[in-house]
N, C-alpha and C positions, 0 to 999 in steps of 0.2 A: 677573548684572549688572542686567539690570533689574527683577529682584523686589528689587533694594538701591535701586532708581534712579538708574543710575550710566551710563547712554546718554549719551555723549559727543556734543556737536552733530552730529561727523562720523559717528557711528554711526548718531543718529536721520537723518541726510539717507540714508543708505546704505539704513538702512530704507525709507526712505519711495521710491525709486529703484527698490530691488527690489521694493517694493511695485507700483510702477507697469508693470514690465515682467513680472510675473509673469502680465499678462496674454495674452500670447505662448508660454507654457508649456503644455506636452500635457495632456490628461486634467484630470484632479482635481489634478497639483502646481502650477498655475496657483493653484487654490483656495487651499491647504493653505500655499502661501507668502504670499500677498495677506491670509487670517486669521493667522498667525502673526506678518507683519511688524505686520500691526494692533495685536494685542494687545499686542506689543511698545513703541510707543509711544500705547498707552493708548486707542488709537480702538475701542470695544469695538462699536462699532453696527456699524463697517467689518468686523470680526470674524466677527459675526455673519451682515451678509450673504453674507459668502464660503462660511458653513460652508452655507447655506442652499442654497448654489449647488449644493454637492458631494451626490453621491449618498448614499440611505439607509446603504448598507456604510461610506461613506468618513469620513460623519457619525459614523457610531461609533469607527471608528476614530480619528480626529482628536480625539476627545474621550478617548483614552486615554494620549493625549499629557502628557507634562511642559508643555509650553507652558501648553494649553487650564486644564491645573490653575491654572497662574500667572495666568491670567484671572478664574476664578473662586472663590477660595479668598482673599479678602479680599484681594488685593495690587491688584486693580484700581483702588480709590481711591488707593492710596499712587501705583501708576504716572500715575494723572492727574494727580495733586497735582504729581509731584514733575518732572513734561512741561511742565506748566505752568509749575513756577518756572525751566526752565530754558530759557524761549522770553526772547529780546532785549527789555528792557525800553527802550520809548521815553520818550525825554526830551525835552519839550518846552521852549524855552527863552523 
């Protein structure tokens, strides 16, 4: 779904939720969900620092992921682009 860009508002906030409470979670799955929900809506720096958090083994691991490919494998600009067109456009009047 979101290598299509098809995160539903409700889904990106759901992402972003779990993002936030994954910091409550044991070990390395704290890490592992906080980069995952990242990549998911497109915060690839937020990504990044979580993988950085997780240890040498985990690092590898997480990078053999389906997800981590969808980050790096050209869908990352599409997921920017397409988070962005889907944030509430204000209208001034």
């Amino acid at each position: 779904i979101a290598r299509r860009g098809l995160l539903s508002p409700e889904e990106r906030s759901y992402a972003r939720r779990l993002r936030r409470e994954s910091t409550t979670l044991p070990g390395n799955t704290g890490n592992n969900v906080a980069a995952s929900c990242s990549i998911l809506l497109g915060q690839m720096e937020e990504a990044e620092d979580a993988v950085q958090r997780m240890s040498g083994e985990d690092q590898e691991l997480f990078k053999t992921w389906p997800i981590w490919h969808l980050s790096k494998n050209g869908y990352q600009d599409k997921i920017i682009q397409l988070n962005a067109s889907a944030l509430p456009i204000s209208q001034e009047h």
